[in-house]
ZATOR-925770 format. One record per residue (C-alpha): chain; x negated, y negated, z negated; residue number from 0. Coordinates in steps of 0.05 Angstrom, whole numbers, padded with zeros to 5 digits, always signed. Example, Ala and Ser with C-alpha at 12.3 -4.5 7.8 and 13.67 -1.06 7.14 Angstrom:
["A", [-00246, +00090, -00156], 0]
["A", [-00273, +00021, -00143], 1]
END
This chain:
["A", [-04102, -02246, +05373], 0]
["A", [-04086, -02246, +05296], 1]
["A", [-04048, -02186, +05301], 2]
["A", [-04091, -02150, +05338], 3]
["A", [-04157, -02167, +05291], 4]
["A", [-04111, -02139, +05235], 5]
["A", [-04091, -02072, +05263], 6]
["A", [-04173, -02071, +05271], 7]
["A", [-04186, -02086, +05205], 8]
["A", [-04133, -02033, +05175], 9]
["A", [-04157, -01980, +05225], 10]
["A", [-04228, -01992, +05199], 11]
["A", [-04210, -02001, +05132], 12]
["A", [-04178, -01926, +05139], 13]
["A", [-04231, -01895, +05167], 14]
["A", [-04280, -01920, +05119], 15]
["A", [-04229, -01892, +05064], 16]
["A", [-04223, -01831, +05084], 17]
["A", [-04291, -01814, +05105], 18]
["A", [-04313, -01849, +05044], 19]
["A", [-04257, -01831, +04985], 20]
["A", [-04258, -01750, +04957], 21]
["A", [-04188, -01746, +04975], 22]
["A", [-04198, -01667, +04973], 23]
["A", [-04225, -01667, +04900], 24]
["A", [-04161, -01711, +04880], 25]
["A", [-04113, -01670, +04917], 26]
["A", [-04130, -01608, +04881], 27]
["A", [-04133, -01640, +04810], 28]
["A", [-04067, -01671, +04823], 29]
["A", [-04039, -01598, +04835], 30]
["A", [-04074, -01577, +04773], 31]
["A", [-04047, -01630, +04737], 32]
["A", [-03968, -01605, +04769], 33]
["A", [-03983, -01541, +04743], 34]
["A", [-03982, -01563, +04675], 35]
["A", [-03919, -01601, +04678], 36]
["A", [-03880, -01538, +04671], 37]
["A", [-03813, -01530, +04710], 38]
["A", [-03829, -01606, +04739], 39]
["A", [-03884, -01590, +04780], 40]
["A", [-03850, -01564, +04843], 41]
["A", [-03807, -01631, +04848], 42]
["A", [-03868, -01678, +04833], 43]
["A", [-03912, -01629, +04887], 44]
["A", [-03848, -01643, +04938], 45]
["A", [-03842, -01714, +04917], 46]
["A", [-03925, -01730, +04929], 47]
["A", [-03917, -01700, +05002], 48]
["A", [-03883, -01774, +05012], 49]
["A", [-03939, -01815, +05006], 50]
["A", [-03989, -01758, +05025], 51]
["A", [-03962, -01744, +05093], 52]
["A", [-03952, -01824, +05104], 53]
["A", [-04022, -01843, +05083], 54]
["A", [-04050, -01789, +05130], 55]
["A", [-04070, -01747, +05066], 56]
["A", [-04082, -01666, +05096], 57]
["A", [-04028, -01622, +05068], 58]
["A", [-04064, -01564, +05082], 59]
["A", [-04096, -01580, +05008], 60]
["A", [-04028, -01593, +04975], 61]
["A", [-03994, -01526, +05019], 62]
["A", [-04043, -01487, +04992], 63]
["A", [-04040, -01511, +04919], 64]
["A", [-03962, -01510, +04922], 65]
["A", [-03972, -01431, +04935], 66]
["A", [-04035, -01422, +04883], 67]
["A", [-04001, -01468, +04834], 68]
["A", [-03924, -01437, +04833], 69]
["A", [-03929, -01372, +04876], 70]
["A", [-03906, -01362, +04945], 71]
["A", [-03835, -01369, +04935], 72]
["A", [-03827, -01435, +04893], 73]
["A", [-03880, -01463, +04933], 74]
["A", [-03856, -01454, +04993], 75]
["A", [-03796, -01484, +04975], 76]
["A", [-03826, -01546, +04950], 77]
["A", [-03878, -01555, +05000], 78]
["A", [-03811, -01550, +05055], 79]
["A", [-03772, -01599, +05019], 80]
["A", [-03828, -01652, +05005], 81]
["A", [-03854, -01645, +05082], 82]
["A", [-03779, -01655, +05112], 83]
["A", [-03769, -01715, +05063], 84]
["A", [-03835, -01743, +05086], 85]
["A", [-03829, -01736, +05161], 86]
["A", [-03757, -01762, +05146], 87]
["A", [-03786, -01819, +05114], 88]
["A", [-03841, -01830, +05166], 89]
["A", [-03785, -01825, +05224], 90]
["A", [-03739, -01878, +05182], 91]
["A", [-03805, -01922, +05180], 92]
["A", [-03826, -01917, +05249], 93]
["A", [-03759, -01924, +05289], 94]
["A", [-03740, -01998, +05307], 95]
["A", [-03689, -02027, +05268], 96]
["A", [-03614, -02035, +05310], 97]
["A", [-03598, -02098, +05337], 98]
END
């Protein structure tokens, strides 16, 4: 019963963030913000697909930036390395551990 009261309460908890939080406004600051770090910004871009893709974050915002942001080529570069890290990430997090 406890456990199923607490997957309630994070479910609500984040629906009410993101209907609630302006997680589009942050998203493109943050890739205005990796613009200006110079030759760093296409590894901090891939490196904030981690927690982006596993907090349920679109990437449509931060796919679109990458490309704006760095042009087509170095963005599509860094937007394909930070996705396949983060679904490898979310696939290391989700499978059950060996026995």
């Amino acid at each position: 019963m406890k456990r199923l009261l607490l997957i309630v309460g994070i479910a609500i908890a984040f629906i009410l963030g993101v209907r609630l939080l302006p997680l589009a406004e942050w998203s493109a600051a943050f890739v205005e913000w990796a613009r200006g770090t110079g030759l760093w910004g296409p590894v901090v871009l891939a490196l904030a697909y981690i927690p982006a893709t596993l907090l349920f974050i679109p990437g449509s915002i931060l796919t679109v930036g990458a490309g704006y942001a760095f042009g087509v080529l170095v963005g599509t570069i860094a937007v394909s390395l930070g996705s396949v890290t983060a679904t490898s990430v979310a696939f290391l997090l989700g499978r059950p551990a060996p026995l």
